[in-house]
C-alpha positions as CSV (number, residue, x, y, z in Angstrom):
1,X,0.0,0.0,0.0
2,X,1.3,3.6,-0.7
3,X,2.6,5.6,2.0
4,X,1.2,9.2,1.9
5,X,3.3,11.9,1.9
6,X,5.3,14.1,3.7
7,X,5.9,10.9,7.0
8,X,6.4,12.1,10.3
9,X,9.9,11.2,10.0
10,X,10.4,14.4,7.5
11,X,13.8,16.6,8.0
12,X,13.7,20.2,8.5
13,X,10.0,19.9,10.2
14,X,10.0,22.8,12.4
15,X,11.6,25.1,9.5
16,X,8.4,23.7,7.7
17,X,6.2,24.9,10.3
18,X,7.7,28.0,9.9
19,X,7.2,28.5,6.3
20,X,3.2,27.6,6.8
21,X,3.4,30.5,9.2
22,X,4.6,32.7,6.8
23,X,2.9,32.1,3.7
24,X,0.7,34.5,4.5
25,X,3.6,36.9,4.5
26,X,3.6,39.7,2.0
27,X,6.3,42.8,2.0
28,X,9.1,44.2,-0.8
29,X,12.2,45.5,0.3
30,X,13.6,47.6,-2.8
31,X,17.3,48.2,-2.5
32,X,17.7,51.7,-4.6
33,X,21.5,50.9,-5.1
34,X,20.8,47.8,-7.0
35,X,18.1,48.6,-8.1
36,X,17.0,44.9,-7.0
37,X,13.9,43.5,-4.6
38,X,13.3,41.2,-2.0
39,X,10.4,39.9,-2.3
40,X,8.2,36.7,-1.0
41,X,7.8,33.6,-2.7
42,X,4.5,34.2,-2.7
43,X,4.7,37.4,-4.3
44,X,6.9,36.5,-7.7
45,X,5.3,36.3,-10.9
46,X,6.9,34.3,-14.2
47,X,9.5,37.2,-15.9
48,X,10.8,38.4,-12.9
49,X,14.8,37.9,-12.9
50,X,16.4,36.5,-10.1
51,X,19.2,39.2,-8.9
52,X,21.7,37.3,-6.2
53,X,22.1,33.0,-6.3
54,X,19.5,31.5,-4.4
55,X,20.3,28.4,-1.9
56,X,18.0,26.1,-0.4
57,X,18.7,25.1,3.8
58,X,21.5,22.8,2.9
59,X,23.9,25.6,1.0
60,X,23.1,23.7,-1.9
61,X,22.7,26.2,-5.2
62,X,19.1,26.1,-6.5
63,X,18.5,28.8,-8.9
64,X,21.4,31.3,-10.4
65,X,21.8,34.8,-10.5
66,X,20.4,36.2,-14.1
67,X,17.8,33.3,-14.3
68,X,14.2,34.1,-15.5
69,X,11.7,32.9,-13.0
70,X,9.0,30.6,-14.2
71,X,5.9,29.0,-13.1
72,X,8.3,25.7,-12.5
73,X,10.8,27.6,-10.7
74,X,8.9,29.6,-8.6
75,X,7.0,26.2,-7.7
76,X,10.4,24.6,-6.7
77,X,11.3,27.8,-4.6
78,X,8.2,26.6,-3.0
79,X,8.6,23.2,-2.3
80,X,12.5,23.9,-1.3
81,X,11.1,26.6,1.7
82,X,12.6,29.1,0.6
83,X,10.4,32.4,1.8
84,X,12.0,35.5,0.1
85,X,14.8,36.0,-2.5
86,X,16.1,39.6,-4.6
87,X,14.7,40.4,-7.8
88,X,15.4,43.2,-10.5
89,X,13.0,46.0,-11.4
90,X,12.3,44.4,-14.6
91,X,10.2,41.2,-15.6
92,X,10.7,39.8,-18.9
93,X,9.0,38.2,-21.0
94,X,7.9,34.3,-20.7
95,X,8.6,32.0,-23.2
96,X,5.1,30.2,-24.4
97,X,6.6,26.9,-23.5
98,X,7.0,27.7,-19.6
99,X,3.0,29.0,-20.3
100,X,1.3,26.5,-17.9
101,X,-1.9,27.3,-19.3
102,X,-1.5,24.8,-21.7
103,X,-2.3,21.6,-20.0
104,X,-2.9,19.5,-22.8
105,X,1.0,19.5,-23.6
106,X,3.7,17.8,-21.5
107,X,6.4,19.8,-20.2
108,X,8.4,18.2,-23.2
109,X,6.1,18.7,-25.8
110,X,6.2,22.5,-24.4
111,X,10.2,22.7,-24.7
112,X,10.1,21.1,-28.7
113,X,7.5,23.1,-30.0
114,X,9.1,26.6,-28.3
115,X,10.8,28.8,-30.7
116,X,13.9,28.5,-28.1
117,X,14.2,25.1,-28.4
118,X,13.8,25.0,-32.0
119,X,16.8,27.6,-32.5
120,X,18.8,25.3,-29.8
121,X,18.1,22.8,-32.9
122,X,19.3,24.9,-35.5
123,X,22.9,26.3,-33.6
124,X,23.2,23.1,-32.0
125,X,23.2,21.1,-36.0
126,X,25.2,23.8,-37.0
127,X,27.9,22.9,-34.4
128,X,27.9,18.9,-35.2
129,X,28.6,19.9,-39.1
130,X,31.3,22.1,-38.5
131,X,33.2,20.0,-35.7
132,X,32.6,17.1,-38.5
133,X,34.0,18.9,-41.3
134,X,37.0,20.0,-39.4
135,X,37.6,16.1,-37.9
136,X,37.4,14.7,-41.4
137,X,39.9,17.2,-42.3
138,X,42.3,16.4,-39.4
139,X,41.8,12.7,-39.9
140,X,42.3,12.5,-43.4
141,X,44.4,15.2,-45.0
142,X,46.1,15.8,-41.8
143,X,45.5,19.7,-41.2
144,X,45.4,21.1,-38.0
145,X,42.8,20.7,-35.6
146,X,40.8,24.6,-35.5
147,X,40.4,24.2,-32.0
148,X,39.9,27.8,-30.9
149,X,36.9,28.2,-33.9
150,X,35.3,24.2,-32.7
151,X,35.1,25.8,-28.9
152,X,34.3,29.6,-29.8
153,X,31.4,27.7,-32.1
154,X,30.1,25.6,-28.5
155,X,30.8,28.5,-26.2
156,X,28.5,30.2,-28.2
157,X,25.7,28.1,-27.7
158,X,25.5,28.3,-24.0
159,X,25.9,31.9,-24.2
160,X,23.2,32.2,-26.4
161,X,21.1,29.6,-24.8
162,X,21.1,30.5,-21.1
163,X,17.4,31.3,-21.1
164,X,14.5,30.1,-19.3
165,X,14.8,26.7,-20.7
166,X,18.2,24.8,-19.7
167,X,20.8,23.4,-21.9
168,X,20.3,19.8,-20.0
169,X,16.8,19.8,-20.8
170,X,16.8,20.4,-24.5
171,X,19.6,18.1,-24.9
172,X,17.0,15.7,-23.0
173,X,14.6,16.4,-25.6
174,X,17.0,15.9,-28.7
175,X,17.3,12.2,-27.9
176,X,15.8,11.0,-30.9
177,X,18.1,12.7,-33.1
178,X,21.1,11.4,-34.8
179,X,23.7,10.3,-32.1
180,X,27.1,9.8,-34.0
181,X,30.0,9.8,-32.5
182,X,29.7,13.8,-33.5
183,X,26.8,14.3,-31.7
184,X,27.8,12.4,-28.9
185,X,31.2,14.7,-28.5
186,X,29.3,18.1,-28.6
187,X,26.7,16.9,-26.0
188,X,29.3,15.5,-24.1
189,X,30.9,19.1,-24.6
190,X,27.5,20.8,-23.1
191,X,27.6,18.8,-20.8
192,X,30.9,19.2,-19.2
193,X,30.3,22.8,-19.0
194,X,27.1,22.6,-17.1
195,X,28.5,20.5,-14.4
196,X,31.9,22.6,-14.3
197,X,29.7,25.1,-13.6
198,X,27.9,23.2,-11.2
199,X,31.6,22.5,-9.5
200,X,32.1,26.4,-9.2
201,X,34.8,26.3,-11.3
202,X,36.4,29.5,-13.1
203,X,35.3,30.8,-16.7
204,X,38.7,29.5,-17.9
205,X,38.0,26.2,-16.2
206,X,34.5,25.7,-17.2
207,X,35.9,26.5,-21.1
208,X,38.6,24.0,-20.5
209,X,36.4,21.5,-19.4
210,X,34.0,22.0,-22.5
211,X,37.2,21.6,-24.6
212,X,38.1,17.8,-23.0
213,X,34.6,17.0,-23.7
214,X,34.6,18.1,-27.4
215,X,37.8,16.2,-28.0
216,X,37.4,13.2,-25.5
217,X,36.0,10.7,-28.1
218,X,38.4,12.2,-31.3
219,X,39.8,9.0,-31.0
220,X,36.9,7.1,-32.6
221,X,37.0,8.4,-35.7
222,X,40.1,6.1,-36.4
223,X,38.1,3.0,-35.3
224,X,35.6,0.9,-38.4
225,X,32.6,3.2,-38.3
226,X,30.9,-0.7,-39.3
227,X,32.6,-1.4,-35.3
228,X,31.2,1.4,-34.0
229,X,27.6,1.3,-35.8
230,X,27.2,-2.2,-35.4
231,X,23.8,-2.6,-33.7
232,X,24.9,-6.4,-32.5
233,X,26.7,-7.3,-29.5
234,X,30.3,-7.0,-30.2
235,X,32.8,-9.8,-30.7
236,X,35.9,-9.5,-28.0
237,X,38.0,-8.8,-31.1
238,X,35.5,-6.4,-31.8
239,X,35.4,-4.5,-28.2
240,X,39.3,-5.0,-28.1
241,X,39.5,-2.8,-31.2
242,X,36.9,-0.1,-29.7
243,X,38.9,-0.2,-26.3
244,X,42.0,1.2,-28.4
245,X,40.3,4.9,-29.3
246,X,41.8,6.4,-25.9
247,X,45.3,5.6,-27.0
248,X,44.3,6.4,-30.6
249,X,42.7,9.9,-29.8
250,X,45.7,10.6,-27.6
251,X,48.5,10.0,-30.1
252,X,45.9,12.2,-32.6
253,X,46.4,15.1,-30.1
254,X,50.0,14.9,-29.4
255,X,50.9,16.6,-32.6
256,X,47.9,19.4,-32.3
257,X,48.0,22.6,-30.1
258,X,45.8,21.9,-27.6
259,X,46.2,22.3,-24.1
260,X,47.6,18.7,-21.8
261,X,44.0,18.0,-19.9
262,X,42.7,18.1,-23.4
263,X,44.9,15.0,-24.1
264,X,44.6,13.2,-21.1
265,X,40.6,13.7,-21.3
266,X,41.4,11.7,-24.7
267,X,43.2,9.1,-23.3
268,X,41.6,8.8,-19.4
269,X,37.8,9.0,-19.8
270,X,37.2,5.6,-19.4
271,X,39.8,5.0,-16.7
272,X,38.0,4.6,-13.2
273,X,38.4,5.6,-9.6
274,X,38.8,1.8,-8.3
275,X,41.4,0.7,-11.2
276,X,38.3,-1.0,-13.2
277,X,38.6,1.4,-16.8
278,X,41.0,1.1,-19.5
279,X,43.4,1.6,-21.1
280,X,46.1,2.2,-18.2
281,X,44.3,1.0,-15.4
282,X,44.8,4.4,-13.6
283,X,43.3,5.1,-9.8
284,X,41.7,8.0,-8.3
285,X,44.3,11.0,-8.3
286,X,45.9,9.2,-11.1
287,X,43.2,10.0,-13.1
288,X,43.5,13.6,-14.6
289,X,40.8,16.0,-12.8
290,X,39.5,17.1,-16.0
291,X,39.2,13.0,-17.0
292,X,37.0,12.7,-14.2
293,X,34.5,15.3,-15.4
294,X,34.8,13.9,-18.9
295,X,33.6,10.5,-17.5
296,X,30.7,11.2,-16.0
297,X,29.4,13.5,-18.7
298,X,30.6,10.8,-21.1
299,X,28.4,8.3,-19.5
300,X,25.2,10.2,-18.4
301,X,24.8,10.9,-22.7
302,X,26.1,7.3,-24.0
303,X,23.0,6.1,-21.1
304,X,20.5,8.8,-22.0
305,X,20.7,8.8,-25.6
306,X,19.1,6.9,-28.4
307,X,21.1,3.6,-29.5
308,X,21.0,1.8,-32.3
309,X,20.4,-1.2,-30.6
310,X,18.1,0.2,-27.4
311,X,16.5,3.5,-26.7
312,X,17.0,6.5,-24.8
313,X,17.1,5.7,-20.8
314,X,15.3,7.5,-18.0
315,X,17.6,9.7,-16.2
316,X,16.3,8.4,-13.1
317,X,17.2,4.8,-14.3
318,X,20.7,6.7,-15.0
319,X,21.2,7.9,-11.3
320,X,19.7,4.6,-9.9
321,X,22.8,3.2,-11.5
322,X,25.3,5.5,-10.8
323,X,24.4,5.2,-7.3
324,X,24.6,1.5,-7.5
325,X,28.5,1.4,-8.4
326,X,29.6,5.1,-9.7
327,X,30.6,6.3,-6.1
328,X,33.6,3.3,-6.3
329,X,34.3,4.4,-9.8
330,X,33.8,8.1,-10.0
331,X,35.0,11.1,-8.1
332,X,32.7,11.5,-5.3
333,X,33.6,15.0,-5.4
334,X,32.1,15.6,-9.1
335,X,29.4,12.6,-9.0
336,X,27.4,13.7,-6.4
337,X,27.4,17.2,-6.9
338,X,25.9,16.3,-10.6
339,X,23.3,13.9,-9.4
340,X,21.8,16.3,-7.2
341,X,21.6,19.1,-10.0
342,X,20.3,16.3,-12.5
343,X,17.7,15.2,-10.5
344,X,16.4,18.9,-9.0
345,X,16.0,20.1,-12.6
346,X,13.3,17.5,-12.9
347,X,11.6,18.8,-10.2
348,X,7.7,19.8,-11.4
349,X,8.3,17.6,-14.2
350,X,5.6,15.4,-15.3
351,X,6.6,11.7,-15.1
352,X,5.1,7.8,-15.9
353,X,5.5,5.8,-13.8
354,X,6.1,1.6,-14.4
355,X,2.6,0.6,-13.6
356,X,0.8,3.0,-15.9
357,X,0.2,6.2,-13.4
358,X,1.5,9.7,-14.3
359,X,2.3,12.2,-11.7
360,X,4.4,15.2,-10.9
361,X,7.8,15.1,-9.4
362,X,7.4,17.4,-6.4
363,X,10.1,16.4,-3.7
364,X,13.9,15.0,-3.9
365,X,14.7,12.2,-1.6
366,X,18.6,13.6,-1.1
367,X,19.4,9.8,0.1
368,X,18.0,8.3,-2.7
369,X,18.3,10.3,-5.5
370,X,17.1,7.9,-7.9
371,X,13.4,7.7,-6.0
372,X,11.8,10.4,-5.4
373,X,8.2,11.6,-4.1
374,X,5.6,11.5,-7.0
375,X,2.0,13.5,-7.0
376,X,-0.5,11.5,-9.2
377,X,-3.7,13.2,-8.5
378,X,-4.5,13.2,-4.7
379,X,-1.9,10.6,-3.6
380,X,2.0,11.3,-2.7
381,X,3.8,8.5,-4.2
382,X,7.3,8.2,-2.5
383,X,9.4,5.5,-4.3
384,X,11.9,5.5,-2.1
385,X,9.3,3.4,-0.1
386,X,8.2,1.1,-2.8
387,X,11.1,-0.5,-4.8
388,X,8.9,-2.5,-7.1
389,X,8.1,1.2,-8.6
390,X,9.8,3.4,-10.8
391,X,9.9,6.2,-13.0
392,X,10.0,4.6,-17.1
393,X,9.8,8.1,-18.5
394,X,9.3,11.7,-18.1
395,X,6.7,13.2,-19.9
């Protein structure tokens, strides 16, 4: 039988209390300097633009500076207790897609048909051709690899793409698009930004580690595309000859300017904390730190994108098994951190669940990540509590 939700047992209980008390709460404190707000929860509308980095009670970041607030956001700002943050003077427009009006239309089905995802589309095809252009050029007439114009090119999408709508969630939602090993480098790429970011890192870091991802899998491209296409299980001559593209994308790179992480992202993205990767068998420091970024990135895509052979995986089937086996084999320090964001940006998302129901994420279990509380209709599904049931698909 279902356990209703929130149980007795729930953390943070008298800061709850609190909050109830204070809902009905309602004052603006304008600060003339900044030319910025505080305002309640209760008060923000969708447009308004967040002014200072809002945390929830555990330090943990929730919502950056220079965000547009949304329906789903300010719902989240909700659920996390969070009674007042500072606000500019200004409120933007909203984006159709974050329109909740619409309730025919799933929150993905909102992001596809917005004309912010669709230009997404556009820069983000753009991208693919010219870093596969510029590969088939390195790999076969042996020019130099254009690496400042390949980075300026992906920089440029998450400048121009830091709008209501996150990077992770349209590159959720362009799953059933082509996935070559292209593809595959400039999500990784995307993706190595968003959690340097996530990491606090420093502008030149967080570009670095968008470089090691764009260049991690360069390697490939000298391996049978039949080997690499091949919708079969693979023969162990077959996997031996995949397992050589580390080595293969590092001796590519020696003779190109690119900085040494860049490299060693090449050769050490498979390598794993506990000795288990390839090709050198490296452990935990041994591993460059920009490696260890790469790898998690690397995996998160390869699981949540299309495959020949299967398709796309639930990202909470993706954090059920990282937490499984990734804290042996991936830096603790960079794993958790990007499980947490993962899973609170599909907070308010629509979900199905494995026997039929749909619902609403609402609430994070932060000691099960993978299984967390469900609304479908009047009853609080907590999965964490029922093993039997999980999330198949968000919706």
């Amino acid at each position: 039988m279902n356990r209703m939700w929130p149980p007795k047992s729930l953390h943070k209980l008298t800061v709850r209390i609190k909050i109830i008390i204070m809902k009905s709460v309602k004052f603006s404190f304008h600060d003339k300097e900044q030319n910025t707000y505080e305002k309640a929860v209760t008060q923000l509308v969708p447009g308004m633009t967040v002014a200072e980095d809002v945390y929830d009670l555990d330090h943990e970041l929730l919502i950056q500076k220079g965000t547009i607030l949304t329906d789903k956001l300010i719902t989240k700002l909700d659920l996390y207790g969070i009674l007042t943050i500072f606000v500019e003077d200004i409120i933007q427009p909203v984006r159709p897609a974050e329109d909740s009006t619409d309730t025919e239309l799933s929150y993905s089905e909102r992001i596809k048909s917005s004309p912010e995802f669709q230009l997404f589309k556009t820069d983000f095809e753009n991208d693919v051709e010219l870093f596969r252009e510029n590969m088939n050029l390195v790999i076969q007439k042996n020019t130099s690899l254009d690496v400042n114009t390949l980075l300026k090119n992906t920089m440029a999408i998450v400048a121009n793409h830091s709008g209501s709508i996150s990077i992770l969630d349209m590159l959720q939602n362009m799953r059933e698009y082509d996935d070559s090993t292209y593809t595959h480098s400039l999500n990784v790429a995307l993706i190595c930004n968003i959690l340097a970011g996530w990491l606090k890192l420093s502008d030149e870091e967080i570009e670095l580690a968008t470089a090691c991802g764009l260049f991690h899998d360069i390697g490939k491209l000298l391996i049978p595309y039949s080997i690499i296409s091949k919708p079969g299980k693979l023969s162990e001559e077959e996997f031996a000859t995949i397992k050589k593209h580390p080595t293969l994308g590092y001796q590519l790179l020696l003779s190109q300017d690119v900085d040494d992480h860049v490299k060693n992202a090449a050769l050490m993205h498979h390598e794993r904390s506990n000795g288990s990767g390839y090709p050198l068998k490296l452990k935990g420091n041994q591993i460059d730190p920009y490696a260890r970024i790469v790898a998690i990135a690397d995996v998160y895509d390869a699981m949540t994108a299309a495959r020949c052979y299967r398709g796309p995986l639930c990202p909470f089937r993706v954090i059920e098994m990282f937490e499984a086996e990734g804290f042996q084999k991936y830096d603790v320090s960079i794993l958790l951190p990007f499980l947490e964001n993962v899973v609170n940006s599909c907070l308010q998302n629509r979900c199905l669940l494995s026997d039929g129901r749909k619902g609403t994420i609402i609430y994070i279990n932060k000691d099960k990540l993978s299984r967390p509380v469900v609304q479908c209709g009047g009853e609080y599904v907590n999965l964490a509590d029922q093993p039997d049931l999980e999330i198949v698909r968000l919706l």
